[in-house]
C-alpha positions as CSV (number, residue, x, y, z in Angstrom):
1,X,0.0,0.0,0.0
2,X,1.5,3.8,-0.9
3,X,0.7,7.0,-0.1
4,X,0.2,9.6,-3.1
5,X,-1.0,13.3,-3.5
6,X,-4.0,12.7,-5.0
7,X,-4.3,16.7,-6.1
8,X,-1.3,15.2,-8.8
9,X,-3.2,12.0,-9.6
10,X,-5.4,13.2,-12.2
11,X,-8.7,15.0,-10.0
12,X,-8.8,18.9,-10.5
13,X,-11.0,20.5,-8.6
14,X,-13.4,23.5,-10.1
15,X,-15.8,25.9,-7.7
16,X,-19.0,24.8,-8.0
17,X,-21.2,27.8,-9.3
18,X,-25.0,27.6,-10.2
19,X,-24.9,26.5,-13.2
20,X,-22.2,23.8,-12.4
21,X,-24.2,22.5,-9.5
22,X,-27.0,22.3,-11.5
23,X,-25.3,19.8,-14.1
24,X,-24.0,18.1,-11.5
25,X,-27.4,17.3,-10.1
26,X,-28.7,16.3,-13.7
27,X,-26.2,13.5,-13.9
28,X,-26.8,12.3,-10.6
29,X,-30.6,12.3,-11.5
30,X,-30.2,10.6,-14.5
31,X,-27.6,8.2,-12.3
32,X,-30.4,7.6,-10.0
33,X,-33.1,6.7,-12.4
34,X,-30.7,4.5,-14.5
35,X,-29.8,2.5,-11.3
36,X,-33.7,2.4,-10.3
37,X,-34.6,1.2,-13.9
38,X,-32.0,-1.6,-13.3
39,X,-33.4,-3.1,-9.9
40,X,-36.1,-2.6,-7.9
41,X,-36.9,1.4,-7.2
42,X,-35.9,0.8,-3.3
43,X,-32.5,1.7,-2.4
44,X,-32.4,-1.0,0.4
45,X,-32.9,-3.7,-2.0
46,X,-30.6,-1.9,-4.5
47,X,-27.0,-1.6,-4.0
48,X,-26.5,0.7,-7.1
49,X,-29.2,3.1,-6.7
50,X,-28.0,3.4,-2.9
51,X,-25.0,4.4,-4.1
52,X,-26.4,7.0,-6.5
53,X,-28.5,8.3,-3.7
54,X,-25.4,8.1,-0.9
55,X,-23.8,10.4,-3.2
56,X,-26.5,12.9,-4.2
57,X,-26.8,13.6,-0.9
58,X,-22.8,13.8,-0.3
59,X,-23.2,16.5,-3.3
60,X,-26.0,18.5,-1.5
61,X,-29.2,17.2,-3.9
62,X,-32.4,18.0,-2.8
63,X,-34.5,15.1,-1.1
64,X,-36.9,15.7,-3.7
65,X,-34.8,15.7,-6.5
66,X,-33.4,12.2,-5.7
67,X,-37.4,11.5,-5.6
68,X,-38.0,12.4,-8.2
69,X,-35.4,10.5,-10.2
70,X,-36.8,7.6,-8.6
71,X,-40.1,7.9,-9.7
72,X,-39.1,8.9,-13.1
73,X,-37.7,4.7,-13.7
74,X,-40.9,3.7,-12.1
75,X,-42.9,5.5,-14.6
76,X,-43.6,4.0,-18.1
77,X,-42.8,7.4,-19.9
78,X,-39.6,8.0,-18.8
79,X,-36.3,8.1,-21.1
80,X,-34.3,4.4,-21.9
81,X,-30.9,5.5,-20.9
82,X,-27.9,3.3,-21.2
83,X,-24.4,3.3,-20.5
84,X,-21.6,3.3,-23.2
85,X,-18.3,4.0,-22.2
86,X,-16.0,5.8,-24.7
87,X,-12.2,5.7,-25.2
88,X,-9.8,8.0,-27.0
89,X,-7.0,10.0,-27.0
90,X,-6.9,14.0,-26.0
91,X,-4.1,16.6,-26.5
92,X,0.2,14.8,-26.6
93,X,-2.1,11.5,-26.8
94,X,-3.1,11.6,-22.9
95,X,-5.8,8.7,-23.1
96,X,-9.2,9.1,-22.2
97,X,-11.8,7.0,-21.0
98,X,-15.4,8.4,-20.9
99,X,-18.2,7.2,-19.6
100,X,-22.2,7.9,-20.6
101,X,-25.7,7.5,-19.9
102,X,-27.6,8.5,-23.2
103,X,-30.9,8.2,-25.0
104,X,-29.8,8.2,-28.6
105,X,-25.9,6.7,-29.1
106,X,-25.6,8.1,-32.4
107,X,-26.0,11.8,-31.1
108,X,-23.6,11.0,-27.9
109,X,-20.8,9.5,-30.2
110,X,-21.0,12.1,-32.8
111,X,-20.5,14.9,-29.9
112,X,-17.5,13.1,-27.9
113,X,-15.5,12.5,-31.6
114,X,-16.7,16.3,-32.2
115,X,-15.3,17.4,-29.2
116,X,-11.9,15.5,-29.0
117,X,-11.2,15.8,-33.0
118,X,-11.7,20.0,-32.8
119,X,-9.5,20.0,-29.7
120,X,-6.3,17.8,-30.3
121,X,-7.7,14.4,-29.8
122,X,-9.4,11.2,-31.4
123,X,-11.9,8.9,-30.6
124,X,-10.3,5.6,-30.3
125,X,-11.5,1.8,-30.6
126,X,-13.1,0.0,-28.2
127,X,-10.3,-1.2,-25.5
128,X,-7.5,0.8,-27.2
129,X,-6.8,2.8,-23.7
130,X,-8.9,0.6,-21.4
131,X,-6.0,-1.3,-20.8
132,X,-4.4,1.0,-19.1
133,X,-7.0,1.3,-16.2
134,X,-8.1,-0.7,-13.5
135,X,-11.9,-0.6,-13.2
136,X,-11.4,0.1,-9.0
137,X,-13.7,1.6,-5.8
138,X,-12.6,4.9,-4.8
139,X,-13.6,5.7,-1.0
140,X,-13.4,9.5,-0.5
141,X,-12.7,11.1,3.0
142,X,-12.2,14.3,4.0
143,X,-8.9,15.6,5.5
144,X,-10.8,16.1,9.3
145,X,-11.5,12.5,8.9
146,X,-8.3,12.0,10.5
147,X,-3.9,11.5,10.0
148,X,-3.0,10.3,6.8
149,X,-1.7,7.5,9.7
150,X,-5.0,7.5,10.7
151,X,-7.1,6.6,7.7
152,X,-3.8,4.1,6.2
153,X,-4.2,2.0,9.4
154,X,-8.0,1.6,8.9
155,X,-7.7,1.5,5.4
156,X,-5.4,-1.6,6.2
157,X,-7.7,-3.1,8.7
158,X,-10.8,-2.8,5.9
159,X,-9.0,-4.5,3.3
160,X,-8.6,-1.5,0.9
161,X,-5.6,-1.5,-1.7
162,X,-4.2,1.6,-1.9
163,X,-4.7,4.9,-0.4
164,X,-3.8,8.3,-1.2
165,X,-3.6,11.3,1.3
166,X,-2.9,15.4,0.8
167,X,-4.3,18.2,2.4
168,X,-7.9,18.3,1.0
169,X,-8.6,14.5,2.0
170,X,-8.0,10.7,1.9
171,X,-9.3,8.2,-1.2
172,X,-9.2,4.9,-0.5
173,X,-9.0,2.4,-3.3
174,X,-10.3,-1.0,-3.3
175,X,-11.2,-3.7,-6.3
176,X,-14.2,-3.2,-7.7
177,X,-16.1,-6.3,-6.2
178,X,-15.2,-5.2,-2.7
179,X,-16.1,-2.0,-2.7
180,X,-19.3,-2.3,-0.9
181,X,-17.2,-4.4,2.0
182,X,-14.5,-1.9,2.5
183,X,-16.7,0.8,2.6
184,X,-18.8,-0.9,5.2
185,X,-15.3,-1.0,7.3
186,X,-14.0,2.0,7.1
187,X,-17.4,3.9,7.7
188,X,-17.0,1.5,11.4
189,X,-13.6,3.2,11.6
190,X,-13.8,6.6,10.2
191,X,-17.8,7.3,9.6
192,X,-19.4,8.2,6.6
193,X,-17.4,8.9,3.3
194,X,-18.0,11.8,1.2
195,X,-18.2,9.5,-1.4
196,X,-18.1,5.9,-2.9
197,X,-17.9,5.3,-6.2
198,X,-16.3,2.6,-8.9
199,X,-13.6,4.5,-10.9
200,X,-10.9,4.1,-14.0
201,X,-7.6,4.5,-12.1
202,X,-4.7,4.9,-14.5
203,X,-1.8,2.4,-13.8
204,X,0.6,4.8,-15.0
205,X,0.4,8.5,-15.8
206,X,1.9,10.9,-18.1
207,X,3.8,13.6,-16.6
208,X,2.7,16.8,-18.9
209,X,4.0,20.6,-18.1
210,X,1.0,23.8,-17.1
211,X,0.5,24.1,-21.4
212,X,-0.2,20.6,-21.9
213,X,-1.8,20.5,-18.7
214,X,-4.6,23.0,-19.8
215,X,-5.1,22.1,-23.6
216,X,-5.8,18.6,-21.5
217,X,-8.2,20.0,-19.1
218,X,-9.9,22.0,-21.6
219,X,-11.1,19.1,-23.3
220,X,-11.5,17.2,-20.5
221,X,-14.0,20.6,-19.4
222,X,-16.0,20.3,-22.9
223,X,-16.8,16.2,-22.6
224,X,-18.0,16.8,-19.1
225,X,-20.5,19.9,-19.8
226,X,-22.2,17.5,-22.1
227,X,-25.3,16.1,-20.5
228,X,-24.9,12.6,-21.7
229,X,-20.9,12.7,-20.1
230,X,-21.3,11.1,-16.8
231,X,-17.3,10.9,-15.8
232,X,-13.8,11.2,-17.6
233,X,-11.1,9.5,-16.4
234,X,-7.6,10.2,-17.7
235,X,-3.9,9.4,-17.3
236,X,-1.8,12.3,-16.5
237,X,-0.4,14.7,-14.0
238,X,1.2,18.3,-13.3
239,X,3.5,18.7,-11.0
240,X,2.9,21.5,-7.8
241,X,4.4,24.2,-9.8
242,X,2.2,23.8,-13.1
243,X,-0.5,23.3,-11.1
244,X,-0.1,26.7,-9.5
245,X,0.6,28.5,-12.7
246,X,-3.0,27.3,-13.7
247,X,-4.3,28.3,-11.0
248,X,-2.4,32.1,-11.0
């Protein structure tokens, strides 16, 4: 098990205005009713819509909001979503993996190959970049949870793989499969996480410098404002010192 500055390790944070927030909400909606469609509409007989729920809440979402995505699945009118997960290439050949939840796969593909062709990329083959993932649980703390010491030691005890600590928190990792058990543990040790979710964790990343950096997260910025764009996952990193001249 290592420790690792997560705010390196692909995750950039961005304020949350309005109209962020309010994106963010509609793909944890669409999340929710997706997961209800799947099972049963009751999130203690459903262990992927208690997740979407668990972390609508973790993001602030309205009680009747996450209702209301519920009873959308239950209701015969509602949109057939599925999920297609896309994989490419973005600016110095940084790979992409994207994940979606759409209505109509013909309009989501054209927009991600729009989007990555007219900004330094390409839309690659199935399993062209996958294979440079692991499909893993990520467990996210905040720093107040406790030491980096702290959280490693029940990390250990839960049976997580990996965990990374800086100053804004702690993510746990775990396989995929045990996710639901290690998060169990930990929230014994540690309470409630900010969030659990299954993740594409790079198994190496591509050092780039601040101009590569932002052609990179430019990109990554466009994918995700699409509504169908659930999550991008990436495999690269800035150092401290580009990191700070994007934020200057």
């Amino acid at each position: 098990m290592a420790g690792h500055s997560h705010a390196k390790n692909i995750m950039f944070r961005k304020g949350k205005s309005d109209a962020v927030r309010s994106k963010v909400f509609s793909k944890l909606a669409r999340e929710i009713t997706v997961a209800a469609k799947l099972g049963v509409p009751d999130p203690s007989m459903n262990a992927r819509l208690r997740l979407a729920v668990t972390n609508a809440r973790q993001q602030s979402m309205p009680r009747d909001n996450i209702e209301r995505a519920i009873k959308k699945a239950i209701g015969s009118d509602g949109e057939n979503y599925e999920a297609i997960r896309y994989e490419g290439y973005g600016p110095g050949g940084i790979a992409l993996i994207i994940e979606t939840l759409t209505d109509n796969r013909n309009r989501t593909a054209s927009n991600v190959r729009s989007t990555l062709s007219k900004n330094g990329g390409a839309l690659g083959e199935t399993n062209s970049v996958g294979f440079m993932f692991d499909h893993v649980g990520e467990i996210a703390y905040p720093a107040s949870a406790g030491s980096a010491d702290k959280v490693m030691e029940a990390a250990i005890e839960a049976g997580a793989d990996d965990v990374e600590s800086d100053d804004d928190g702690h993510w746990i990792y775990t396989s995929f499969e045990g996710m639901g058990e290690v998060a169990a543990g930990l929230e014994k040790a540690l309470g409630e996480a900010e969030s659990v979710k299954a993740i594409w964790r790079p198994q190496n990343t591509i050092a780039v410098d601040a101009e590569k950096g932002a052609s990179v997260l430019k990109v990554i910025g466009l994918l995700e404002e699409d509504d169908d764009v659930q999550n991008v996952y990436a495999n690269f990193e800035m150092s401290d010192a580009d990191m700070a001249k994007l934020d200057a």
